[in-house]
C-alpha positions in Angstrom: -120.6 21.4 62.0 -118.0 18.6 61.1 -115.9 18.8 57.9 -115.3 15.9 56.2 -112.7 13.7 57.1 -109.4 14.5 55.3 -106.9 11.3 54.8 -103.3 11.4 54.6 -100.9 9.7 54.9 -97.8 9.6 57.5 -94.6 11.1 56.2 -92.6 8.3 58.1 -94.4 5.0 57.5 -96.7 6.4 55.0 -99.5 5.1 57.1 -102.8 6.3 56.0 -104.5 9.2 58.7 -108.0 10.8 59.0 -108.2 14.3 60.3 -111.8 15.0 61.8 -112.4 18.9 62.4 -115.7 19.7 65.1 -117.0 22.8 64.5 -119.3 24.4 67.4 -123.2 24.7 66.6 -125.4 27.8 65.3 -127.7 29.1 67.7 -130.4 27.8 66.2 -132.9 26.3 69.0 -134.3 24.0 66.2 -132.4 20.7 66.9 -131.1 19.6 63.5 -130.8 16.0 62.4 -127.1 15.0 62.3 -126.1 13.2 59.2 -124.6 9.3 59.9 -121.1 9.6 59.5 -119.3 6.7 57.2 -117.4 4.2 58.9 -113.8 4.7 59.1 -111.3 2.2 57.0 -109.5 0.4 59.4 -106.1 1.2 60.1 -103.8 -0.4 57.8 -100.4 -2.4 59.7 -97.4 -0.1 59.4 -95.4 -1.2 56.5 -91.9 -2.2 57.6 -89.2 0.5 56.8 -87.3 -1.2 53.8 -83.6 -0.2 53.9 -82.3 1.3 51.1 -80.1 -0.5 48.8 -76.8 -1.1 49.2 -74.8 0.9 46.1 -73.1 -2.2 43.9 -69.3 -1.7 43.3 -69.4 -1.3 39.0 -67.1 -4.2 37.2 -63.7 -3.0 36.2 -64.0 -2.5 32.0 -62.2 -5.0 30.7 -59.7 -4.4 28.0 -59.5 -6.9 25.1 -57.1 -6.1 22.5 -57.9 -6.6 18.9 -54.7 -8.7 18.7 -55.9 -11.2 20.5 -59.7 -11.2 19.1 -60.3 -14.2 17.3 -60.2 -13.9 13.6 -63.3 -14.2 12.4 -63.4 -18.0 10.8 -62.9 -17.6 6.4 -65.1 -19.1 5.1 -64.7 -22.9 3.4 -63.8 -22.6 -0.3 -65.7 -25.0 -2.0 -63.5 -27.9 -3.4 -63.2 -27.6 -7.1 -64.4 -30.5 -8.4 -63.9 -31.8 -12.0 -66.9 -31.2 -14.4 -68.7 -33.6 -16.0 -68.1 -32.2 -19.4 -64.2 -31.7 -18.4 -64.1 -34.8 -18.0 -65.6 -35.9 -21.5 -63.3 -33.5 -22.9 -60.2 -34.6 -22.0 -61.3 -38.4 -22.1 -61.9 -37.0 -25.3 -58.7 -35.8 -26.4 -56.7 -38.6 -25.1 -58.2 -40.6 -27.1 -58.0 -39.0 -30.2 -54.5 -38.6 -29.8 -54.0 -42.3 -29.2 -55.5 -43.0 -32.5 -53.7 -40.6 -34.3 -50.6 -42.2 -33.0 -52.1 -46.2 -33.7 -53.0 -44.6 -37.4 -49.6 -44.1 -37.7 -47.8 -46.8 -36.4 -50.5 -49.3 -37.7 -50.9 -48.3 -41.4 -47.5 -47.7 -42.4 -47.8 -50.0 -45.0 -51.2 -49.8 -46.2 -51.0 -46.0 -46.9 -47.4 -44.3 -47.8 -46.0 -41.7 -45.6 -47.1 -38.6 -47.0 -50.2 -39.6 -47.1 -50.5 -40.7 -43.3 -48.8 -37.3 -42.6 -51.2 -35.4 -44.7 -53.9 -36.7 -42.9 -52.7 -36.2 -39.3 -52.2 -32.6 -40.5 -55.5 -32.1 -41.5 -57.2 -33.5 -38.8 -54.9 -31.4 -36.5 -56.0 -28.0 -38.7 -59.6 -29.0 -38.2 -59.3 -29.4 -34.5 -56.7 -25.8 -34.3 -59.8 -24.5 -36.7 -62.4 -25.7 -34.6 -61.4 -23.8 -31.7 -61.8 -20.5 -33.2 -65.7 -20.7 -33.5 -65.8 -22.6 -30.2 -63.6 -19.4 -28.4 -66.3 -17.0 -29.9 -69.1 -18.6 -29.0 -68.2 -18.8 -25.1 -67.3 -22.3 -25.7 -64.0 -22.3 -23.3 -64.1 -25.7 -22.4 -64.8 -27.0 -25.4 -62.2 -24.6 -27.5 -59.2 -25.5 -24.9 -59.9 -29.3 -25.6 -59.8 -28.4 -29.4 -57.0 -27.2 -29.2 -55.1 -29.1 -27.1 -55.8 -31.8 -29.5 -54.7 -29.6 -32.3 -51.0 -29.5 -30.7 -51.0 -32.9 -30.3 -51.8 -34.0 -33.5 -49.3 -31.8 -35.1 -46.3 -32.9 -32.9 -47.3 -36.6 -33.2 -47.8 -35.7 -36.9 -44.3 -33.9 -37.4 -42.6 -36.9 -34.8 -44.2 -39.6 -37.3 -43.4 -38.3 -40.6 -39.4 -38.4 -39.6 -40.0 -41.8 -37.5 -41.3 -43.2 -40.3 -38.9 -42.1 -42.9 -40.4 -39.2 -44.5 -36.7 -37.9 -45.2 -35.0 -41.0 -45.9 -31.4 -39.2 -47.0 -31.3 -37.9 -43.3 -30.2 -34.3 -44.2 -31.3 -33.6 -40.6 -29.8 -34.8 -37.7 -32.1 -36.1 -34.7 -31.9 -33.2 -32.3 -32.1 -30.8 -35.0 -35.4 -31.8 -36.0 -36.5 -32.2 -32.9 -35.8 -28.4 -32.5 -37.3 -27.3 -35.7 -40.2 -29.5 -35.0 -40.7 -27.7 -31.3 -40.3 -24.2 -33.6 -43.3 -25.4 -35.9 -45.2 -26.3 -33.3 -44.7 -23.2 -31.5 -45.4 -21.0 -34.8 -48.7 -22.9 -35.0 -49.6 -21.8 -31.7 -48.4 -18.4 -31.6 -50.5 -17.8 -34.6 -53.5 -19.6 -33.2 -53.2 -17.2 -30.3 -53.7 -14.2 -32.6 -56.2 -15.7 -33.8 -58.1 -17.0 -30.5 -56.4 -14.9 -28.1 -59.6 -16.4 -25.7 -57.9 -19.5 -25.8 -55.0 -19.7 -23.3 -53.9 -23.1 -24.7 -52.4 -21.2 -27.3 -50.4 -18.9 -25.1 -49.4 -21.7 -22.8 -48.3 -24.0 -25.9 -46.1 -21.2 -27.2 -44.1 -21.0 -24.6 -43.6 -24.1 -23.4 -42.9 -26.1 -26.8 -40.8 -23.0 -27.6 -38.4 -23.5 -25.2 -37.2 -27.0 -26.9 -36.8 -24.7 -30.4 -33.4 -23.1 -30.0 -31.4 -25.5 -27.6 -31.9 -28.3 -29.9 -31.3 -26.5 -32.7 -28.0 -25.2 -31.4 -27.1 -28.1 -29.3 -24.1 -30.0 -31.5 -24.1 -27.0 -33.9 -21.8 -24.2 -31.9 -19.4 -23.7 -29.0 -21.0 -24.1 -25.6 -20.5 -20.4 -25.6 -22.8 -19.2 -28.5 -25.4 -21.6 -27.2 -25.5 -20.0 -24.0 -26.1 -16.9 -25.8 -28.8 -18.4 -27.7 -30.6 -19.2 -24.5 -30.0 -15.7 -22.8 -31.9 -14.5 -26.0 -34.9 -17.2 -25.8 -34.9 -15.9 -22.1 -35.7 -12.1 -23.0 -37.9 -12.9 -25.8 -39.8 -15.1 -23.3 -40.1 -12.5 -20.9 -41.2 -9.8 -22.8 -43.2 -11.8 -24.8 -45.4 -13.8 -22.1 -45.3 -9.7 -20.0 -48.3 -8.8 -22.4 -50.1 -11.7 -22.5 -53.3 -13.4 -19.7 -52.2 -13.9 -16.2 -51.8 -17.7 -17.2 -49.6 -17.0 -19.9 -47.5 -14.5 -17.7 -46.6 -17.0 -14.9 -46.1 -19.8 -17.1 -43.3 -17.3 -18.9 -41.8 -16.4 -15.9 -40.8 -19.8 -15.1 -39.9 -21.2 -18.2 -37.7 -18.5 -18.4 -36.2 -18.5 -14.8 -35.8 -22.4 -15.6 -33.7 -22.1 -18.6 -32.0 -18.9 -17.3 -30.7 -21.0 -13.9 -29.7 -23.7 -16.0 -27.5 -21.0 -18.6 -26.0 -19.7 -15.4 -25.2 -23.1 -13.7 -23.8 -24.5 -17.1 -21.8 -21.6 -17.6 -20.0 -21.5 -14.0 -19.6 -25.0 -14.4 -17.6 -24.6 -17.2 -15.4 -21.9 -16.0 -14.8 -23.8 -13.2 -13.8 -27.2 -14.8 -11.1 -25.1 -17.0 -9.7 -23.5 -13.6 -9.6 -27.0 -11.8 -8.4 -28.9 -15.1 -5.1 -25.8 -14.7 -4.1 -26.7 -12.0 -5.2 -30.5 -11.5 -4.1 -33.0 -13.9 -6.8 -35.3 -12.5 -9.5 -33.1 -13.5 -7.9 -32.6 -17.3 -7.6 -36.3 -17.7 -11.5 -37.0 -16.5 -13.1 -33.9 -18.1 -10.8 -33.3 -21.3 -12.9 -35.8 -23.8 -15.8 -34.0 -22.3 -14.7 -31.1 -23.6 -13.0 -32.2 -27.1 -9.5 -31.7 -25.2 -10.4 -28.2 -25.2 -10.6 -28.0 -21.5 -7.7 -25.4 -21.0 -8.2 -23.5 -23.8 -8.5 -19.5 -23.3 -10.9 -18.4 -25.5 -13.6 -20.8 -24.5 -13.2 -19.4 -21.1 -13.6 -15.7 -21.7 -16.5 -16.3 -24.6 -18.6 -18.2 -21.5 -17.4 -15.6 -18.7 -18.7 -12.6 -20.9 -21.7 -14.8 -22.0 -22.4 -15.3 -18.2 -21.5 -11.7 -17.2 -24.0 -10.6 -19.9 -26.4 -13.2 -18.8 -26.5 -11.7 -15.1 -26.3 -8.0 -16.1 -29.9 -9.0 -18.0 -31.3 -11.0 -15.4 -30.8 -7.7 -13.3 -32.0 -5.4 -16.1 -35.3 -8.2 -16.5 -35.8 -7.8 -12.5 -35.9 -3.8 -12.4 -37.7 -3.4 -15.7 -40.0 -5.8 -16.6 -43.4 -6.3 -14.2 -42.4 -9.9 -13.1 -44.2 -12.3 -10.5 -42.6 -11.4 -7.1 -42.7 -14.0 -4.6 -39.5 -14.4 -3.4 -37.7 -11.4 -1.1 -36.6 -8.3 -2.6 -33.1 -8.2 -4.1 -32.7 -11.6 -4.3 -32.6 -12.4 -8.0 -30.3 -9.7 -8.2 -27.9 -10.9 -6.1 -28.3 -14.1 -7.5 -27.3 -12.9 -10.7 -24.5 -10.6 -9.4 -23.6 -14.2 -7.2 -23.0 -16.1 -10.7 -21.5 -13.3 -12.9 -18.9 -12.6 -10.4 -18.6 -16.6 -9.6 -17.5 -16.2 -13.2 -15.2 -13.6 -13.0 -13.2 -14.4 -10.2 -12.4 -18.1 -12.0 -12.1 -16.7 -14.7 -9.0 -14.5 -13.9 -6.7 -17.2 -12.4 -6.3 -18.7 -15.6 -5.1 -15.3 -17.4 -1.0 -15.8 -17.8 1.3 -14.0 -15.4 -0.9 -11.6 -13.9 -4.1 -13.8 -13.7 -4.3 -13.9 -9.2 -2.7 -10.1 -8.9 -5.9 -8.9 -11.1 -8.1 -11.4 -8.8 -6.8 -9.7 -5.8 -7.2 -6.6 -7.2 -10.8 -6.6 -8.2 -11.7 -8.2 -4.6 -9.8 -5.0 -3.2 -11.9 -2.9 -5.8 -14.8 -3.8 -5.1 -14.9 -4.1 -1.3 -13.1 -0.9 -1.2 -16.2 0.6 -3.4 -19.2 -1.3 -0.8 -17.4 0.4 1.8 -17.3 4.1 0.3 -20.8 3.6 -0.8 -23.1 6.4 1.1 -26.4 4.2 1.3 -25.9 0.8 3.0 -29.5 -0.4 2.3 -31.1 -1.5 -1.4 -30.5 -3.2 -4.0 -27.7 -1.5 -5.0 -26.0 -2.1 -2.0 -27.0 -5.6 -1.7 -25.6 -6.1 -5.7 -22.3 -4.6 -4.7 -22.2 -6.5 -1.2 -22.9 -9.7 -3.2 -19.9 -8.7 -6.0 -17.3 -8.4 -3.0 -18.1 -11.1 -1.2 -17.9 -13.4 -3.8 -14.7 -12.8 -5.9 -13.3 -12.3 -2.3 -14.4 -15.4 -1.3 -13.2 -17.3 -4.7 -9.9 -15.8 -4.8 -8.9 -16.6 -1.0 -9.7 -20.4 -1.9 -8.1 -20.6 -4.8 -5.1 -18.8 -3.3 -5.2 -20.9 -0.5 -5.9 -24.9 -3.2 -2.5 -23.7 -4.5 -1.0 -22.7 -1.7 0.0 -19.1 -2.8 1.4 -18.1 -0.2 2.2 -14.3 -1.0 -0.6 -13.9 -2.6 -2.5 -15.0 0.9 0.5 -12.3 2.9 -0.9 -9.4 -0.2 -4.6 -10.8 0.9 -4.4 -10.5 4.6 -2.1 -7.0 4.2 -5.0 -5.5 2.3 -7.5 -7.0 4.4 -5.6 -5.0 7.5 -6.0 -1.7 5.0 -9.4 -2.1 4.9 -10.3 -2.9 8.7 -8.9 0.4 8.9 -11.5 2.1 6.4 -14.4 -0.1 7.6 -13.6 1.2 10.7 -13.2 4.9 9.6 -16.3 5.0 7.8 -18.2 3.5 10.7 -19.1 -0.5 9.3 -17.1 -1.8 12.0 -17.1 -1.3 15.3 -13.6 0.1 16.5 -13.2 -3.4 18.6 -13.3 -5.5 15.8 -11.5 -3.5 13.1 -8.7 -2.8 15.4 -8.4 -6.6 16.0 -8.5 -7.2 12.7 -6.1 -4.6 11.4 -3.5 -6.0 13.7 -3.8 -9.6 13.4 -4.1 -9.2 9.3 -1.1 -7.3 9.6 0.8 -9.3 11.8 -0.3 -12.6 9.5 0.9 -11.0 6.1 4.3 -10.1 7.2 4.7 -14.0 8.4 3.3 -14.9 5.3 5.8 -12.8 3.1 8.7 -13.7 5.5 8.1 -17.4 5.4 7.7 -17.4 1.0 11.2 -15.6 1.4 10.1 -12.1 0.0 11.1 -10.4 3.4 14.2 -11.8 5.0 13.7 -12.1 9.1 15.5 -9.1 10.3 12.8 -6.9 7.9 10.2 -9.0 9.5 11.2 -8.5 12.5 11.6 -4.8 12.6 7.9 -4.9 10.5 6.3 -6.8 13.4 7.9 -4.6 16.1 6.8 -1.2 14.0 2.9 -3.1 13.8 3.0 -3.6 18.0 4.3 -0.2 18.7 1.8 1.0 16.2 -1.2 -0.7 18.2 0.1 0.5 21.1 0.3 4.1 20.0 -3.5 4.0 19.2 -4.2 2.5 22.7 -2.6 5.6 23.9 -5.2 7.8 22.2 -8.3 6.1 22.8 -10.2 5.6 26.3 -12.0 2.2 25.9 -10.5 -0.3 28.6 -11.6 -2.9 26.5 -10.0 -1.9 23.2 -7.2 -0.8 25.3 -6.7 -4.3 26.6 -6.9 -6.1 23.1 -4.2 -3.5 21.6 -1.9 -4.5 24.2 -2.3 -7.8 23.7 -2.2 -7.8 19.8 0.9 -5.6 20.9 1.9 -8.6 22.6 1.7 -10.6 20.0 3.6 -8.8 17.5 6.7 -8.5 20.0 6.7 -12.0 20.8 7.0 -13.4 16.7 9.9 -10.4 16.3 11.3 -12.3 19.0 10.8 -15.8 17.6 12.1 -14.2 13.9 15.4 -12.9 16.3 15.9 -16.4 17.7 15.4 -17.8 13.9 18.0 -15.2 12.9 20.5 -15.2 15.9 21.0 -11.7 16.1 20.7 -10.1 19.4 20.7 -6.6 17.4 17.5 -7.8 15.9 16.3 -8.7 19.6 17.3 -5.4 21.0 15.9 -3.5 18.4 12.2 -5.1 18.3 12.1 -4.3 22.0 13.5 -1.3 22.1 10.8 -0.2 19.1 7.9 -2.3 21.2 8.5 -0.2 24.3 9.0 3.7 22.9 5.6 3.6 22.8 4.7 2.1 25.8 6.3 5.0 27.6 3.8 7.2 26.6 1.5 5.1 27.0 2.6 4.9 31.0 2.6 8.8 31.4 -1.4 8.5 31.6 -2.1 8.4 35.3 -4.3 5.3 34.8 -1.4 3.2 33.5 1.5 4.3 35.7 2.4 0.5 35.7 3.3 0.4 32.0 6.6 2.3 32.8 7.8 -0.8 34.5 7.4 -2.8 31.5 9.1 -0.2 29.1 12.0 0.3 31.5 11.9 -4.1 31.6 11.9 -3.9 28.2 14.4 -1.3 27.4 17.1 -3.1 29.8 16.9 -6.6 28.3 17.3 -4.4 24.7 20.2 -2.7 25.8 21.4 -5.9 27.3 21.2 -7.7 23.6 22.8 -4.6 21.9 25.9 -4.6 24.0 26.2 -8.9 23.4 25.3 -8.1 19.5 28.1 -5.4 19.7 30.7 -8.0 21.6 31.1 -5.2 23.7 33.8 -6.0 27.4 32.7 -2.2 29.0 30.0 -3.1 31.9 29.0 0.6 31.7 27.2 -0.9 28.2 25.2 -2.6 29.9 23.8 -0.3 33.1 24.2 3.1 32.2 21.3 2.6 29.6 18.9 1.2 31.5 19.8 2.8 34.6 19.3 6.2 32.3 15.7 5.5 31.7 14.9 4.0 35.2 16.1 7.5 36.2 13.9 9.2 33.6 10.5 7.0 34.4 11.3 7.2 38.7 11.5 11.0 38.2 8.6 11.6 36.0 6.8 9.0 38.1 7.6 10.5 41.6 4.5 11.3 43.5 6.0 12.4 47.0 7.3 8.9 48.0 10.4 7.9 48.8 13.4 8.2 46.9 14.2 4.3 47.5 11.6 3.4 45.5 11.9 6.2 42.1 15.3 7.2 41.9 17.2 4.1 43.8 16.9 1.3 41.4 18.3 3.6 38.7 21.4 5.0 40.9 22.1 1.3 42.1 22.2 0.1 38.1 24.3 2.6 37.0 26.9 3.1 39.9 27.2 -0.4 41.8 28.9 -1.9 39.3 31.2 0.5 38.2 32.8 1.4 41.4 32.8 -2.5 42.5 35.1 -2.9 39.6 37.1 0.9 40.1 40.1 -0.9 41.7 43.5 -0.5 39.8 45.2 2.8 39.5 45.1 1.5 35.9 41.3 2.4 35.9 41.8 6.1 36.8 39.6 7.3 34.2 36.3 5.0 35.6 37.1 6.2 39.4 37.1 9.7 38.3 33.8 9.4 36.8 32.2 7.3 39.7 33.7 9.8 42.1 32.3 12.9 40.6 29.2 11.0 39.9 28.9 10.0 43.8 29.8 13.7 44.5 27.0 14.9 42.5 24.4 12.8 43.8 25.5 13.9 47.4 24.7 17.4 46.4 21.5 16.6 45.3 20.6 14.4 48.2 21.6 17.0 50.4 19.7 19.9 48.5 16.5 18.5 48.3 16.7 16.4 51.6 16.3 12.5 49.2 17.8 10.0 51.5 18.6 7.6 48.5 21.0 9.7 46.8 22.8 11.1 49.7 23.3 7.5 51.1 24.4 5.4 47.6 26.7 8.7 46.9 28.5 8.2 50.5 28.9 4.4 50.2 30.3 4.6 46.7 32.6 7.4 47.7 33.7 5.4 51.3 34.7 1.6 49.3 36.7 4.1 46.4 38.1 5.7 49.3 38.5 2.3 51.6 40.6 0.9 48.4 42.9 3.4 47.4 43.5 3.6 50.9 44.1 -0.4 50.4 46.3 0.1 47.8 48.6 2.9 49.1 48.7 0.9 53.0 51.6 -1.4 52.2 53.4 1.7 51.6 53.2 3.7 54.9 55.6 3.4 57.3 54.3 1.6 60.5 54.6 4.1 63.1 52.2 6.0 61.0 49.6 3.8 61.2 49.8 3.5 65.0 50.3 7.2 65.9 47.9 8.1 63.4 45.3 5.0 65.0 46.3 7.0 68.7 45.4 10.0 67.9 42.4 9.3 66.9 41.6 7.1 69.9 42.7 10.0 71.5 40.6 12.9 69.7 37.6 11.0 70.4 37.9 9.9 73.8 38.6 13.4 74.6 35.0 14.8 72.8 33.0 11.9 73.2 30.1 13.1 74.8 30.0 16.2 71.7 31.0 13.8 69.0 28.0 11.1 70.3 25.5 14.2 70.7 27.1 14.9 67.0 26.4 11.5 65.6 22.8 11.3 67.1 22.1 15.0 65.3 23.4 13.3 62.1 21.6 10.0 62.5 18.0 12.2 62.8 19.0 14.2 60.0 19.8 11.7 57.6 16.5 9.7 59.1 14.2 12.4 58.1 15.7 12.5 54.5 12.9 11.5 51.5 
């Protein structure tokens, strides 16, 4: 028996198979019909083997950062266009005002002047009236226009009526009226705005027209001084006023107040300026006296406007802290603004007190710089007030001292300037660099200052600018900055060169002597560092030429004046100095200076007391050459000793009989021909010896 055929496919190619299975037969002799077997499917082609596909390399993230993300675009505001019925209103208004003011200037003689007047008024109460129902009803446009026209009509009313003649006796003046007019006005619409506070004509009116009241009223009235103070009251009643009101109202405060509190403080500086400049120029008292009512110079004027203007900045400062203003402008600006004027005012102020007017100048520069520099915080308001204050009155006062040519008070400027290089530096606003630098060169510049006005003569400047070099050079010995180091020495320089110059001026050699000789203690312990070994050199430079100019100052004949000295302190720098070397080099140039001379000029029996000294000097040295084995004392020593000896022997020759000479020259011929090969073996010994010698 056959199973049927079981199909499957090929693992490899996935070709499809058949599997026939023949089973044997039964042993049944009947022959059994055999079923017809089903056709088999053709084969099917082998499908090709598909490779498998190839892995793809992932794209690298990218990174966009949000910086650099395009903003997304804002969008358009639409353009505000003018309505249709704001433009009927204010073609409106404009219109009734221009027949309000054709009424009046056409029927002035049909109708008398209070009548005209009386009906302007009226029309302007209906239209302020009018607003109020307008305001409650929601009727904004319509309400602004109202009243708009309302405050024109009552100034064109109030400007008619005293046009026209309305007070013919004149009882007030022009600009008086003008100002009580303004104040009217501004009552009107104060009052409206009580009453309509909807309406932000009202607000706006009131403080506009209300800043014409007071300076008009004043203006011809008072001193400049008391109108000034008038002002810095309409300022705070301003701002405090227009602080409570709309946002409208607010801003439109804020700068009518700013404006008229700029201009108190510009007129007031002005002022104080033109009395200092009229003081000390007759140009500007001639130009600006009938300006003033010839009052120009007067005192009292001038310290009624300085406190006005100090008062005035002290509020603008109190206004700026307190008071919730529009802030657009950095912070601490208007502060220092103020500060900038009231000490403007201050510092020209105080040069026209009497007598001690510049001295208090200087001293409230000095003051106040000395109080920004002990200040703990550096940042703020605060700071930035009382960096403002400084600068200022320090900046005035060194002008001024310098338009008059002051010149002690600029020598008292730049010593206190050197004071407080020192405390900048000390309490770390200056770098050491810079203060350094400025210390010395401020100090250096006030002593010529003071020396040239005559309050120092030129030997105390002199000694004053050799103290300020050996002073720099003292701190270049305690700090380890090559470059501070450097500009020390050279302000050091500086200073010895001008006590030089003020020497020359003098013609004193003492004074010459003594500036170097103060320059160059110093700069002997600044030479014992091992870095600056050199500096030595200099000092023992120095300290000859001194000693040199102390002996000419002292008309002194005795040459030991002149080389003992120096030779003492070559002595001292080659033996602090000596590093193993040769003695040539440390100790010679200080033996040669001190005993060359004096034993070239030993030659008299009347100079016994010199030769003694030289020869026990020589002596001495020989010892010490000998002991420590130093080549340059042992061999100065011996030649000294040999020409004292070679000219007393000079001296006492004549007197020798001559057969002394010659048996004294035979026997020596004769000792040393007879040892010559011990006294050569001798003289070789002595010739290593004195070789191998330091």
């Amino acid at each position: 028996m056959n199973a049927h055929p079981t199909p499957f496919k090929c693992p490899a190619c996935q070709t499809p198979l058949h599997l026939d299975v023949h089973l044997p037969p039964p042993p049944n002799p009947l022959p059994q019909p055999t079923p017809p077997q089903p056709a088999a499917p053709p084969p099917t082609p082998p499908r090709p083997a598909t490779a498998a596909p190839r892995p793809t390399r992932a794209a690298p993230p990218t990174y966009q950062s949000s910086l650099r993300q395009p903003a997304p675009p804002k969008p358009k505001q639409p353009r505000r266009r003018l309505s249709p019925q704001a433009t009927l209103l204010s073609l409106g208004v404009l219109l009734l005002l221009a027949a309000g003011v054709t009424f009046l200037a056409v029927t002035w003689d049909s109708l008398s002047i209070p009548v005209q007047a009386s009906i302007i008024a009226t029309l302007a109460a209906l239209a302020l009236a009018g607003s109020v129902p307008a305001s409650r009803h929601k009727l904004a446009g319509t309400a602004e226009a109202l009243a708009i026209l309302g405050t024109g009509l009552l100034a064109v009313d109030l400007y008619g009526a005293h046009a026209l003649g309305l007070d013919p006796a004149k009882a007030v003046d022009g600009l008086a009226y003008i100002g009580l007019a303004a104040a009217l006005v501004a009552a009107a619409n104060l009052l409206m705005s009580r009453i309509a506070p909807t309406v932000v004509t009202y607000g706006v009116a009131t403080i506009i027209i209300g800043q014409f009241a007071l300076p008009f009223i004043l203006a011809g009235q008072t001193g400049l001084a008391l109108f000034l103070f008038g002002l810095l009251l309409q300022v705070t009643i301003t701002v405090y006023w227009s602080a409570a009101g709309t946002k409208v109202v607010h801003l439109t405060g804020t700068i009518c107040a700013a404006l008229v509190f700029w201009a108190l403080l510009i007129t007031g500086t002005a002022r104080i300026y033109l009395s200092l400049a009229a003081h000390y120029s007759p140009q500007a008292r001639a130009d600006f006296g009938d300006f003033f009512d010839g009052s120009l110079t007067a005192l009292s004027p001038v310290l009624f406007t300085t406190l006005v203007v100090v008062l005035a900045g002290a509020t603008g400062i109190f206004l700026l802290r307190t008071v919730p203003l529009p802030r657009a402008l950095p912070p601490a600006l208007g502060e220092s603004t103020c500060t900038a004027a009231a000490a403007f005012a201050v510092a020209a102020c105080l040069p026209q007190l009497p007598t001690a007017g510049r001295w208090l100048d200087t001293a409230l520069a000095t003051a106040l710089t000395l109080t920004v520099l002990l200040m703990p915080n550096r940042t703020g308001v605060r700071a930035a007030v009382a960096w403002t204050a400084a600068g200022v009155v320090a900046m005035v006062n060194l002008l001024f001292c310098l338009l008059v040519a002051d010149v002690v008070q600029l020598g008292l400027i730049s010593a206190i300037a050197a004071a407080l290089a020192v405390v900048a530096v000390w309490r770390q606003r200056m770098n050491r660099l810079a203060g350094s630098v400025t210390a010395g060169v401020a100090a250096q510049l006030a002593i010529v200052l003071m020396t040239y006005d005559g309050l120092f003569n030129l030997w105390t400047g002199g000694i004053l600018l050799a103290l300020v070099g050996a002073a720099s050079i003292t701190i270049a010995c305690l700090v380890t900055d090559p470059p501070l180091e450097r500009w020390l020495l050279a302000c050091a320089s500086a200073a010895a060169v001008l006590a030089g110059v003020f020497a020359l001026l003098e013609g004193s050699s003492s004074l010459f002597g003594a500036a170097l000789t103060i320059t160059a203690a110093p700069l002997v312990a600044y030479g014992m560092r091992p870095a600056h070994r050199r500096a030595h050199l200099t000092a023992v430079l120095l300290l000859a030429v001194a000693n040199t100019a102390f002996a000419l100052g002292a008309g002194a004949t005795t040459i030991e004046w002149f080389t003992l000295p120096p030779a003492a302190v070559m002595l001292a720098a080659g033996i602090y100095g000596w590093r193993d070397q040769s003695s040539w080099i440390f100790l010679g140039p200080g033996l040669l200076l001190g005993l060359v001379p004096s034993a070239l000029i030993a030659n008299s029996n009347d100079d016994y007391l010199r030769t003694t000294f030289v020869v026990a000097a020589a002596v001495a040295i020989i010892l010490i050459g000998t002991r420590f084995a130093l080549q340059a004392p042992f061999i100065i020593g011996a030649g000294i000793l040999q020409k004292i000896a070679l000219w007393q022997f000079l001296d006492v020759a004549p007197l020798i009989p001559r057969w002394i000479t010659l048996a004294t020259a035979g026997l020596i011929l004769l000792t040393v021909g007879a040892t010559y090969e011990r006294r050569l073996q001798n003289a070789k010994q002595a010739a290593r010896w004195l070789t191998a010698l330091r």
